[in-house]
C-alpha positions in Angstrom: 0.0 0.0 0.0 1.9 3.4 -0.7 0.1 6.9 0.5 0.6 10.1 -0.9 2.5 12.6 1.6 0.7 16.4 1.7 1.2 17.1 5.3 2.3 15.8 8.8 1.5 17.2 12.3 4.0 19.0 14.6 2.2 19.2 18.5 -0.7 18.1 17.1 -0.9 21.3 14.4 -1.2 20.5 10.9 1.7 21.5 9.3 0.9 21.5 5.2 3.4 21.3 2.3 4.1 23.4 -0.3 5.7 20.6 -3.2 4.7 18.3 -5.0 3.6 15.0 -3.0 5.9 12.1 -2.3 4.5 8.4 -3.1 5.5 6.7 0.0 5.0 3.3 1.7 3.5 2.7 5.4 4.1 6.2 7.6 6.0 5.9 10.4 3.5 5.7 13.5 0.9 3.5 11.2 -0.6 1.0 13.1 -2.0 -2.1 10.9 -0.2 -5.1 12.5 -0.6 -6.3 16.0 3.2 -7.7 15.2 3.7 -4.2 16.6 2.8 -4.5 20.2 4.0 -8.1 19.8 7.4 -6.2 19.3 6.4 -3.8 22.2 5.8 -0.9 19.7 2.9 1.6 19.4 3.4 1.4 15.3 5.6 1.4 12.9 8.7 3.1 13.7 10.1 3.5 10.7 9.1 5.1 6.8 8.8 2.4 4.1 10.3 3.3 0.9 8.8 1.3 -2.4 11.6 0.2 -5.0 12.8 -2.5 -7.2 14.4 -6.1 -6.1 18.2 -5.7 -6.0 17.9 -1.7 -6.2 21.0 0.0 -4.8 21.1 1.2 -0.9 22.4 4.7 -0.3 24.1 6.0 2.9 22.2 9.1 4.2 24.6 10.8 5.8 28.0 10.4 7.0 29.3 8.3 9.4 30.2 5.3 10.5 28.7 1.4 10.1 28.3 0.1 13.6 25.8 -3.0 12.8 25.6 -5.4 9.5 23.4 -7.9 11.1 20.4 -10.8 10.4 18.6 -9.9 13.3 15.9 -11.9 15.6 12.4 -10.1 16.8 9.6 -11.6 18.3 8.3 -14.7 17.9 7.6 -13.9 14.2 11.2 -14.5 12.9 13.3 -11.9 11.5 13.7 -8.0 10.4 16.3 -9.7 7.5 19.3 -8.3 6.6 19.7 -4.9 8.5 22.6 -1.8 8.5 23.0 1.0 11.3 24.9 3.9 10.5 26.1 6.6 13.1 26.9 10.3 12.6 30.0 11.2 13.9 28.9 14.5 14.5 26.6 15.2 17.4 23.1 16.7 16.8 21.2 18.4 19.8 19.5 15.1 20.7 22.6 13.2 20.3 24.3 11.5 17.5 22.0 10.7 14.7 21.8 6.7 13.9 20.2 5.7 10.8 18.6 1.9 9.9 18.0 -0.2 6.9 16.1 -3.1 6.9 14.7 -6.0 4.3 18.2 -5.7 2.1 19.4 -8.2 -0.1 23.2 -7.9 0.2 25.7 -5.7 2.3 28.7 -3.3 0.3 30.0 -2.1 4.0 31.3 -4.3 6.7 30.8 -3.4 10.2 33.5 -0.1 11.5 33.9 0.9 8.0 33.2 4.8 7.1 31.2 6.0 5.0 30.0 9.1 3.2 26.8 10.4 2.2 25.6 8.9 -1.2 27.8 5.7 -1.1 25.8 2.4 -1.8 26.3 0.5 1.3 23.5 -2.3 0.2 21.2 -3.8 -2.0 17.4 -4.1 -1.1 15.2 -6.7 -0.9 12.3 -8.0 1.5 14.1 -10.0 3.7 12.6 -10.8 7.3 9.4 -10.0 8.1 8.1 -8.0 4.7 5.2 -8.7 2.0 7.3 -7.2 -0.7 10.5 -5.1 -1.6 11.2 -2.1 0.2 13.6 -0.2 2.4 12.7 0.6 6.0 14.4 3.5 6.8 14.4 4.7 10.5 16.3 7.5 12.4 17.1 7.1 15.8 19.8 9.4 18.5 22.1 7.5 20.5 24.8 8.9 23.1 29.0 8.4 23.2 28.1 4.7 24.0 25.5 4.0 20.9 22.9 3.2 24.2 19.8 4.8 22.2 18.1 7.7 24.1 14.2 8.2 24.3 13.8 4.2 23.8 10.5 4.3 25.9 8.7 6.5 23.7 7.0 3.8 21.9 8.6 3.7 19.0 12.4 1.8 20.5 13.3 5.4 20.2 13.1 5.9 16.6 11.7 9.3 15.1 9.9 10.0 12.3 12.3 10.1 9.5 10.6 12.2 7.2 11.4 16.0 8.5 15.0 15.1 7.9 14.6 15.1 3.9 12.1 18.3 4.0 13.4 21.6 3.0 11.8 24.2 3.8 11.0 27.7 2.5 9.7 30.7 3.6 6.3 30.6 3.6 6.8 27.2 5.6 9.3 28.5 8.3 6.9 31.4 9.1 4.1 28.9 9.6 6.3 26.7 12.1 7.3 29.6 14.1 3.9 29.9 14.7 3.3 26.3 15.3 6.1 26.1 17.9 6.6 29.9 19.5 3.2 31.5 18.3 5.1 34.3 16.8 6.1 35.1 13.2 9.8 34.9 12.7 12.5 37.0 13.4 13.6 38.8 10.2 17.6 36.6 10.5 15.6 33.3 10.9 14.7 33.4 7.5 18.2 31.9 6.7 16.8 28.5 8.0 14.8 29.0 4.2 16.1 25.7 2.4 17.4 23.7 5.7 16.1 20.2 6.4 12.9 21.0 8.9 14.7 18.9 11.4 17.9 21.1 11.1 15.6 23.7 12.2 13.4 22.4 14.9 16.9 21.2 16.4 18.2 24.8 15.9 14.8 25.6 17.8 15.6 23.5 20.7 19.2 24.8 21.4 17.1 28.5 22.1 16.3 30.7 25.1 12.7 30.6 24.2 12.4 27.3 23.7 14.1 26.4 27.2 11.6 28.6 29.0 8.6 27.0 27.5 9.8 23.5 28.4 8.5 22.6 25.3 9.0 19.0 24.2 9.8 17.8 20.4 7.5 15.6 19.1 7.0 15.2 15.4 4.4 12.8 14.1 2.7 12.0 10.8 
């Protein structure tokens, strides 16, 4: 089943999108399965991305390859053939982690760097899957790669999609007022063309934001 992406919801506001819609498989938070409390998970915790059998795997970002791994969940067998991938930069909520799973074949080996745009795999529908696709998921981890926020009902994964959504102007004045109730300052119009989670991070580190006590949470 793939879904058409127009909008997603930051605290609960709808936050609309000014581009063209993405064809997309299951959403990240979708709840069709009861494999997913089986698995201890409110939904899916991850975004499905449709593609071909044996179509290449890219790195997101750079970093390096801490897991290549057939791992075992639940009573229902496997996730399949699985990467992890960790920034070696640190982001506000830690160093950003990314996740492939369902692949066919492995191009990295575990400790081996990598750069943004290098095919580390293949994909496939290995473990538990109905057909080919990636599932991409984003967690942050600390120093130790122990993952933080893992009781938030997803392991503590994020929804991945704000990391690939620029944003322009029209947008950023619109989540200033989802977040601070304000229209922007006239400087924070540089965040125009950032990923939207550069910017709620940048949010975050703020004055204004530490005095609300205001808590991310970014949900489709």
């Amino acid at each position: 089943m793939r879904f058409p992406l127009d909008k997603i919801y930051i605290f609960d506001h709808e936050f609309p999108l000014n581009r063209d819609k993405m064809t997309l498989g299951q959403n990240f938070g979708e709840n069709y399965l009861d494999k997913y409390k089986e698995w201890g998970l409110l939904g899916h915790n991850g975004q499905d991305w449709p593609c071909r059998d044996g179509e290449s795997v890219y790195a997101a970002h750079d970093g390096v390859v801490t897991k290549v791994i057939e791992e075992t969940v639940g009573i229902s067998g496997t996730r399949g053939k699985g990467i992890s991938l960790k920034s070696k930069t640190k982001w506000p909520s830690g160093y950003l982690t990314t996740i492939y799973w369902h692949l066919k074949d492995f191009n990295v080996q575990a400790g081996q760097e990598v750069k943004e745009g290098d095919v580390i795999a293949w994909a496939d529908n290995t473990g538990y899957s109905t057909g080919t696709h990636l599932h991409f998921g984003i967690k942050f981890v600390d120093e130790n790669s122990v993952t933080i926020n893992a009781d938030n009902g997803y392991g503590g994964y994020v929804n991945p999609l704000p990391f690939f959504m620029t944003i322009n102007e029209q947008e950023l004045a619109l989540l200033y007022k989802t977040v601070f109730g304000r229209d922007p300052d006239v400087d924070s119009f540089g965040y125009a063309g950032q990923s939207l989670a550069f910017v709620l991070g940048e949010f975050q580190k703020s004055p204004e934001w530490k005095a609300k006590a205001q808590v991310l949470q970014v949900l489709d």
